[in-house]
C-alpha positions in Angstrom: -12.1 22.4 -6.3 -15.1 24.1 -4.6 -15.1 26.9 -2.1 -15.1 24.2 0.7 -12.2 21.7 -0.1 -10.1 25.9 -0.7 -11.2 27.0 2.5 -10.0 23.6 4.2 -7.1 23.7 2.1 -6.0 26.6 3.5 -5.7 24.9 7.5 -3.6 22.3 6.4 0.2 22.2 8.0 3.3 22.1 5.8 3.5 18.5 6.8 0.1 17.2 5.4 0.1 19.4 2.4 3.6 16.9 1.4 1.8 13.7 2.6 -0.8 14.7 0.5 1.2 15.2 -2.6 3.6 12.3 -1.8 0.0 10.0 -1.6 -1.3 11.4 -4.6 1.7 10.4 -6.3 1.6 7.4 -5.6 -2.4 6.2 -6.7 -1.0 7.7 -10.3 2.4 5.3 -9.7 -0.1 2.6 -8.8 -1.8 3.4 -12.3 1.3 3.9 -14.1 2.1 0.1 -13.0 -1.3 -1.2 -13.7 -2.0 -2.6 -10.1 -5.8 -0.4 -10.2 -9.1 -2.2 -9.7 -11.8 0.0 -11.2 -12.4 2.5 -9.2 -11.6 0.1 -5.8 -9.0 -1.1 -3.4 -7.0 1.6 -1.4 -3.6 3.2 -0.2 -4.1 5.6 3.3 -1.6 7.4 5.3 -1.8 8.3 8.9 -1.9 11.9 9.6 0.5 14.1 11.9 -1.6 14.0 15.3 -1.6 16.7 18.0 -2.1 15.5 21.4 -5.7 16.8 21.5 -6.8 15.2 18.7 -8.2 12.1 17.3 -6.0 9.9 14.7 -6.8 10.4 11.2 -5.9 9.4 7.7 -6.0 9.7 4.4 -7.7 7.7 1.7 -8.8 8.4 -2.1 -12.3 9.6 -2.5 -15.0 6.6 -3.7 -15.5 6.8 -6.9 -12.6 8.6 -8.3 -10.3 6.3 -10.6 -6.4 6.3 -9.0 -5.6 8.5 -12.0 -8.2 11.2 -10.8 -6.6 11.3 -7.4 -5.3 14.3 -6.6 -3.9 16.3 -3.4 -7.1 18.2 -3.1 -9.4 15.5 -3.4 -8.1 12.7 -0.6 -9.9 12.5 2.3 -9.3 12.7 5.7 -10.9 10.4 7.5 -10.8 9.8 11.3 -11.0 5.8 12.8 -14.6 6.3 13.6 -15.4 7.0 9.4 -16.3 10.7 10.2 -14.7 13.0 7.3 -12.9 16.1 8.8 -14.1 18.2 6.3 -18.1 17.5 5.1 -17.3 18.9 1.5 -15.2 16.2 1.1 -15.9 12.6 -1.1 -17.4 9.3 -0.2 -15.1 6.7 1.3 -15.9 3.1 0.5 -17.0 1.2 3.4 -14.9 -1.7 2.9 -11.9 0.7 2.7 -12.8 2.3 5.9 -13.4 -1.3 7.5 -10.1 -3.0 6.9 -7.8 0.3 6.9 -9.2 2.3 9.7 -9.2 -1.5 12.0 -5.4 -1.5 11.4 -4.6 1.7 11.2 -5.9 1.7 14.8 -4.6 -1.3 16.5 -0.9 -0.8 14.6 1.0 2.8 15.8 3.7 2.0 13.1 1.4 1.8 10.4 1.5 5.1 9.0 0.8 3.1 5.6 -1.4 0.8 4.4 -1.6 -0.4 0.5 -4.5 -3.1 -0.6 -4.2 -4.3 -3.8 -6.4 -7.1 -6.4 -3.6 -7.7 -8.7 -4.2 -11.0 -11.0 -0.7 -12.5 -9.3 -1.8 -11.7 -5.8 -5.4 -13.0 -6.1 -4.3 -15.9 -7.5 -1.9 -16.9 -5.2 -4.4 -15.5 -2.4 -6.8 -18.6 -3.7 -3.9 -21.4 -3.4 -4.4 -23.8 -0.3 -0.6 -23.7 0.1 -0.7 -19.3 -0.2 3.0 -17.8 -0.9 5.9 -20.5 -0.8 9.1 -18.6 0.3 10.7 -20.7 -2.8 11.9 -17.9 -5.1 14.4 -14.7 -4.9 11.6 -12.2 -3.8 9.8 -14.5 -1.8 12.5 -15.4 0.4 12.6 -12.1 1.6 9.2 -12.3 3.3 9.9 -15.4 5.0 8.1 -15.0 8.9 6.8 -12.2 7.6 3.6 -12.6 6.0 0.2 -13.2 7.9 -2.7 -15.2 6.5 -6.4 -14.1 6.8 -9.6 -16.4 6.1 -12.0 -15.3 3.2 -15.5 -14.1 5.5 -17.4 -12.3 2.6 -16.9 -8.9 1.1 -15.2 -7.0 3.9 -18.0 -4.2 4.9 -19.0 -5.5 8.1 -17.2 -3.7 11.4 -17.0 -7.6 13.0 -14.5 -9.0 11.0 -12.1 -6.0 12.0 -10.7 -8.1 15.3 -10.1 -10.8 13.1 -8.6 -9.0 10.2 -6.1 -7.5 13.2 -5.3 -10.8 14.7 -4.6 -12.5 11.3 -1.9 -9.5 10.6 -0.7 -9.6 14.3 2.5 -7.9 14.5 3.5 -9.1 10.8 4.0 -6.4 7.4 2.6 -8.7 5.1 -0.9 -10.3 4.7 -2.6 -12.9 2.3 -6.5 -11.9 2.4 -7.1 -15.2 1.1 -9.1 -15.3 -2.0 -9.0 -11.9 -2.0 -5.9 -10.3 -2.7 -2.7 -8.7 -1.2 -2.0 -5.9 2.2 1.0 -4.3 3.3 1.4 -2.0 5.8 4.6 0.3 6.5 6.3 3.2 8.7 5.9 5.6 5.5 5.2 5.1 2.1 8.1 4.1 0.2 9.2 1.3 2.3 5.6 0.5 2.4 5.7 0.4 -1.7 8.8 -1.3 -1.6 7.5 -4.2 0.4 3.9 -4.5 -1.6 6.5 -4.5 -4.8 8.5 -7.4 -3.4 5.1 -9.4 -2.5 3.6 -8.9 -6.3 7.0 -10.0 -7.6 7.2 -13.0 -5.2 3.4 -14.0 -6.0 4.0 -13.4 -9.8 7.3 -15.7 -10.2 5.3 -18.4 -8.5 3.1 -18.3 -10.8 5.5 -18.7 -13.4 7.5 -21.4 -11.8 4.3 -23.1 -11.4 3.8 -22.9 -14.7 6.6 -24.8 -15.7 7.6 -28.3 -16.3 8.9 -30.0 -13.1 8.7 -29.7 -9.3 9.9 -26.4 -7.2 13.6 -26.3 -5.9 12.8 -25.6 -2.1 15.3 -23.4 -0.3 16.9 -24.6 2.3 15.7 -23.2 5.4 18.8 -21.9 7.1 19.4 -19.9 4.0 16.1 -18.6 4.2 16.7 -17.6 7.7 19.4 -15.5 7.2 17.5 -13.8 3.9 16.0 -10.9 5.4 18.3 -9.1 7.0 20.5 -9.2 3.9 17.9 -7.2 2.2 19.1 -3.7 0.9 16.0 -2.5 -1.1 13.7 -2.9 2.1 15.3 -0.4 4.4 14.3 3.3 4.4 17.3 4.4 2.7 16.9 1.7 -0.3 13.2 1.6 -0.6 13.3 6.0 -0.9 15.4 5.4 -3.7 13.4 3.0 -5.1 10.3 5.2 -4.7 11.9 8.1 -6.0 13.2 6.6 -9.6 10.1 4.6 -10.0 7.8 8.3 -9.2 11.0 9.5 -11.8 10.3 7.1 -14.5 6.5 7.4 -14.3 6.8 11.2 -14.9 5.4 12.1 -11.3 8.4 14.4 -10.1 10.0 17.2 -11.5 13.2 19.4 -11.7 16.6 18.0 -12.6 17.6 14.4 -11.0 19.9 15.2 -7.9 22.7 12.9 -9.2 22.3 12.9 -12.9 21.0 16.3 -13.4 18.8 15.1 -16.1 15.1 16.7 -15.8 11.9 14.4 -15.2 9.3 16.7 -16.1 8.6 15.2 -18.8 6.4 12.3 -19.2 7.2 8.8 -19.2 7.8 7.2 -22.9 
């Protein structure tokens, strides 16, 4: 860490020193599960914001693969792309475009996760997108926006668009592109991106099989989501928590069990 990135280290609150470590975490989680791109695609969380000042966030330095991210090393970025601190890393622009446009126009999105995974790519190329045929898919049913392929995603005029294709849903198809979730913190925000990849990758393997697709009915389908336990804040922490447990990302003894994960995952 260079004299800079210590210096700036040392003006950051309680509050965004954990956001910083809790985001960290989670690029390595991300890695753990294998749902990295090279060294592209992005997770940002909004910032605690005084009155006085302009909304930031913060986002994994270009260039860095998500197993070399770090607390020190995010960014923090403000809507306009200016970095807070000028020691800081690059930021990609296409990161910057679609993550600062809804970070702007959505106050509950304190998190947004943008993913290439093989099963959400794929299913971002289907005419039909994600059929809300299957156990995990039936959860997102109303839920999940659709957003027209207009080139690599660098250019500042697709942002109104990219907003109005996500309107006020948590879910959105970038089609032939890949998958976008946005959330009030991170683990519900993980939880929900989880459900999505599982919902794109049992479609694939339905599809895959010999026969036609069972459709559910859609009055069941109604009633789906708010049956949903693992999608609340309580359910998706816990999630969060044992999947950061089983990856080998936390440490000290398990609160319930007692058992210590401070060793690395086998």
């Amino acid at each position: 860490m260079s004299a800079e990135v210590m210096a700036a280290a040392l003006t950051w609150t309680q509050e965004e020193a954990r956001l910083r470590e809790e985001l960290a975490a989670c690029y390595r989680l991300f890695d753990w599960l294998g749902w990295t791109e090279l060294i592209f695609n992005h997770i940002t969380l909004r910032l605690p914001q005084a009155a006085d000042e302009a909304a930031s966030y913060l986002i994994n330095p270009f260039g860095l693969h998500y197993a070399e991210v770090t607390a020190n090393n995010l960014v923090a970025i403000d809507l306009a792309g200016q970095r807070r601190d000028a020691d800081a890393g690059d930021v990609n622009r296409a990161g910057f475009v679609i993550h600062s446009a809804i970070h702007a126009a959505r106050p509950d999105a304190h998190c947004i996760m943008h993913v290439h995974t093989t099963a959400g790519c794929a299913v971002s190329c289907k005419e039909q997108g994600l059929r809300h045929d299957n156990f995990y898919s039936a959860m997102l049913v109303d839920d999940v926006g659709y957003h027209d392929y207009q080139g690599v995603t660098t250019r500042s005029e697709e942002q109104p668009h990219l907003v109005a294709s996500l309107g006020q849903r948590n879910h959105l198809v970038l089609r032939h592109h890949g998958l976008l979730v946005v959330g009030p913190d991170l683990p519900t925000t993980f939880m929900r991106l989880w459900v999505m990849q599982r919902a794109c990758e049992v479609q694939l393997a339905a599809d895959a099989g010999a026969g036609p697709n069972r459709e559910i009915p859609r009055e069941v389908l109604q009633g789906v989501p708010a049956s949903r336990v693992t999608t609340d804040a309580s359910g998706a922490r816990k999630v969060y928590e044992a999947m950061l447990r089983r990856a080998g990302l936390t440490t000290g003894p398990h609160p319930h069990t007692g058992l210590s994960t401070s060793s690395p995952p086998r």
